[in-house]
C-alpha positions as CSV (number, residue, x, y, z in Angstrom):
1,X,8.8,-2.8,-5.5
2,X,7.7,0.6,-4.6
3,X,7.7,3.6,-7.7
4,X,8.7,7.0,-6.9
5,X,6.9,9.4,-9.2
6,X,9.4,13.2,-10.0
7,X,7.6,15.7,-12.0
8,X,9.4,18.6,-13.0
9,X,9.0,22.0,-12.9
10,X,10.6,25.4,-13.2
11,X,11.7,27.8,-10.2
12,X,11.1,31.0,-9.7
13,X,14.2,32.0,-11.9
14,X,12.7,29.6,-14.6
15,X,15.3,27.2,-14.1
16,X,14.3,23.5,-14.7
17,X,13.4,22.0,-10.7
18,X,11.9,19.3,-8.8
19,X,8.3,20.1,-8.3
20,X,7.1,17.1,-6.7
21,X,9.0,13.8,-5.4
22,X,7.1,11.2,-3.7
23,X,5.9,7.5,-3.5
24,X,2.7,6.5,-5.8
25,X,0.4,4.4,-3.6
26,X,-1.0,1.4,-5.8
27,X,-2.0,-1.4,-4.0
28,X,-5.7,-2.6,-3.3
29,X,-6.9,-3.8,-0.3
30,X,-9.1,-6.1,-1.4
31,X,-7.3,-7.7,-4.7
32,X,-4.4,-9.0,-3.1
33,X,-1.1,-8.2,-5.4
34,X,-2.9,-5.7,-7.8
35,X,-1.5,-2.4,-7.5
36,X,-2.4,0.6,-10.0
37,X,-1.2,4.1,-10.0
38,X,-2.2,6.9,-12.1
39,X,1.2,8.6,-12.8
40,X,-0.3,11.7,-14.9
41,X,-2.9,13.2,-16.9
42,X,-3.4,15.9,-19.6
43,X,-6.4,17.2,-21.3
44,X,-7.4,17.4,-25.0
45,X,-4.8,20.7,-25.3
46,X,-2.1,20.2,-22.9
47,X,-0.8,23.0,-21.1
48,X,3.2,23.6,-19.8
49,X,2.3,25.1,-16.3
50,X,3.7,27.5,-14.5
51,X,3.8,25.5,-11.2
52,X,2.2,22.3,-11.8
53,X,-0.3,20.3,-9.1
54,X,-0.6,17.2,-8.9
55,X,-2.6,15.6,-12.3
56,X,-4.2,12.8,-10.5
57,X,-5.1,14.4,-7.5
58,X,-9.2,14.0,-8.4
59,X,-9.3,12.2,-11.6
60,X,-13.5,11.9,-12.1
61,X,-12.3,8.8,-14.8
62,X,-9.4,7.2,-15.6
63,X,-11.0,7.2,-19.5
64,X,-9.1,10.5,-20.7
65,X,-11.4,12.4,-22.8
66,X,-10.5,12.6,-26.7
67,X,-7.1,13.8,-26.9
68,X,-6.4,13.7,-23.0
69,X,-4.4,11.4,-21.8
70,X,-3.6,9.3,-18.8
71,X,-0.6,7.4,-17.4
72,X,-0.4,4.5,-15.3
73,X,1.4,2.0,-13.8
74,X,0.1,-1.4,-13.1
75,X,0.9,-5.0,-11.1
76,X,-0.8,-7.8,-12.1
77,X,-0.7,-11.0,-9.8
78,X,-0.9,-14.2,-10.7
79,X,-4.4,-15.4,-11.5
80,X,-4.0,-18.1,-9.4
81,X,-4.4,-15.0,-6.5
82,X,-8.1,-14.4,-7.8
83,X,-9.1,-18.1,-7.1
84,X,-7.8,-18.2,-3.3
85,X,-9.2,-17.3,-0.5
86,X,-8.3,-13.9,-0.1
87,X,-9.6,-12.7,-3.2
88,X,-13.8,-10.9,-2.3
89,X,-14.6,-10.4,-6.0
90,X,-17.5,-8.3,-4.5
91,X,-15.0,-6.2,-1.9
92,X,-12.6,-6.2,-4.8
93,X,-15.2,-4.8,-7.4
94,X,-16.1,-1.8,-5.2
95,X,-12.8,-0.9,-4.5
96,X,-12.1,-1.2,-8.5
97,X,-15.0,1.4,-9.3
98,X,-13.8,3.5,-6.6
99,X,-9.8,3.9,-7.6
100,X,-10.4,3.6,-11.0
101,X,-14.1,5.6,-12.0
102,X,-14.5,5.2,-15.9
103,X,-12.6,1.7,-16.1
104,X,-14.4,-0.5,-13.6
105,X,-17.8,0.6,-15.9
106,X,-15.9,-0.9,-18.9
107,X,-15.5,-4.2,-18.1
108,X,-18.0,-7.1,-19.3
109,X,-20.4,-7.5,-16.2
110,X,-19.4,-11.5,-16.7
111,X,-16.4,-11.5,-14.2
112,X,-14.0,-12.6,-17.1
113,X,-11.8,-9.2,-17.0
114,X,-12.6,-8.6,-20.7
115,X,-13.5,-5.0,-21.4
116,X,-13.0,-2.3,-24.0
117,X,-12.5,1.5,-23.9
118,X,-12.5,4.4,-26.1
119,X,-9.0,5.4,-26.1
120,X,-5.7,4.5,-28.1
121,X,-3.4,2.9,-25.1
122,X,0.0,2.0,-24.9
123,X,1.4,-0.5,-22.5
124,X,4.8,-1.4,-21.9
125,X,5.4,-5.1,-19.9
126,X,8.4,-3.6,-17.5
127,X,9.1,-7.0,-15.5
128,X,7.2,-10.5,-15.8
129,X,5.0,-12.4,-18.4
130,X,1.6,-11.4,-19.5
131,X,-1.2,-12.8,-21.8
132,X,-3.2,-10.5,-24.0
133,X,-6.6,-12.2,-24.7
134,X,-8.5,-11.0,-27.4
135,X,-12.0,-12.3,-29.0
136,X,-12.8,-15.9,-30.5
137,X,-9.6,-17.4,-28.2
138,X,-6.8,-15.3,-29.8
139,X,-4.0,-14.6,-27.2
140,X,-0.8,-13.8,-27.3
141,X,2.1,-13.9,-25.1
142,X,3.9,-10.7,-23.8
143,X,7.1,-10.6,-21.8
144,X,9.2,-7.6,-20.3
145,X,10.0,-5.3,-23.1
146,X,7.4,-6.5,-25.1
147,X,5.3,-3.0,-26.1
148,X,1.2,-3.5,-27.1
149,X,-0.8,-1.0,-28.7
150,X,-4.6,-1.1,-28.1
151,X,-6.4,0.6,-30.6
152,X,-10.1,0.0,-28.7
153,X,-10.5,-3.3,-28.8
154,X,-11.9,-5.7,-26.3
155,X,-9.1,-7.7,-24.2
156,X,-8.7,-8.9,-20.9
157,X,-4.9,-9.2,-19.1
158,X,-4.1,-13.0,-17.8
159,X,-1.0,-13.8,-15.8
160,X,-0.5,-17.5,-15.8
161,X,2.7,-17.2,-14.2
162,X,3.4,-17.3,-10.3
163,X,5.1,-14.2,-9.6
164,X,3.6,-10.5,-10.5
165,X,4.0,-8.4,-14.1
166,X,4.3,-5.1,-14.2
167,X,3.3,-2.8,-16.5
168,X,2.9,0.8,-17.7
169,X,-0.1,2.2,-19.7
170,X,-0.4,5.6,-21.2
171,X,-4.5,5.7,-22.5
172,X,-5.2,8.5,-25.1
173,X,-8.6,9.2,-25.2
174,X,-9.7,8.8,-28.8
175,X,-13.0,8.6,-31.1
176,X,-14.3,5.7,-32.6
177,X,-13.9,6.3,-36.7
């Protein structure tokens, strides 16, 4: 299912207006069925702009800095996908680091999708099923609607089902008390 991101804007009369309209590109190459998009960002103090440009255009890391923020929408396939053929963990792991600088470096360097960030995130399961896996064993199951509020804790997302979940994040960058 392709997403079509609108941002708004004003016009040149201050009106409310369309300022940008266009597809989000999302899926990897080498993880087939994983898709993310970075939908938006803010820093610590947001700012209303004039004219705005597009948020995402050269995000550095997808780790907002404390008070920033970052949106994003995400496909997970099933994890039956990561034990097939066409699944390079290595190929995979590149592209990761390379779409998403600051996340790929949070992950455990065990392959088991568990890792932990500095940020306050919000994630929203829009269509499917999902598992949150947290330490010792504890999981729990999430289904569309279902809303999950990380407050910086290691986790790793497992999809045990055969068809794709989607979801939508918004990370708020945030220090550890």
């Amino acid at each position: 299912m392709q997403t079509t991101r609108i941002v708004t804007g004003h016009d040149a009369n201050g009106r409310a207006d369309i300022a940008m309209r266009a597809p989000l590109a999302g899926a990897f190459e080498h993880h087939p069925g994983f898709a993310a998009s970075l939908v938006w960002r803010t820093e610590p103090l947001p700012t209303i702009p004039a004219s705005p440009s597009d948020a995402v255009a050269a995000v550095e890391s997808v780790i907002p800095r404390p008070g920033g923020t970052i949106a994003m929408a995400v496909t997970f396939p099933p994890d039956s996908v990561m034990r097939s053929d066409q699944f390079d963990p290595a190929a995979a792991g590149m592209e990761f680091a390379q779409r998403l600088p600051g996340l790929a470096e949070s992950f455990d360097p065990d392959g088991s999708g568990f890792h932990r960030t500095d940020t306050i995130d919000y994630g929203v399961v829009l269509d499917g099923e999902v598992w949150l896996d947290l330490d010792d064993g504890r999981s729990s199951r999430l289904q569309a609607g279902d809303v999950v509020v990380q407050l910086g804790t290691r986790h790793a997302w497992r999809n045990q089902s055969e068809r794709p979940v989607r979801m939508f994040f918004v990370l708020i960058g945030a220090v550890r008390g």
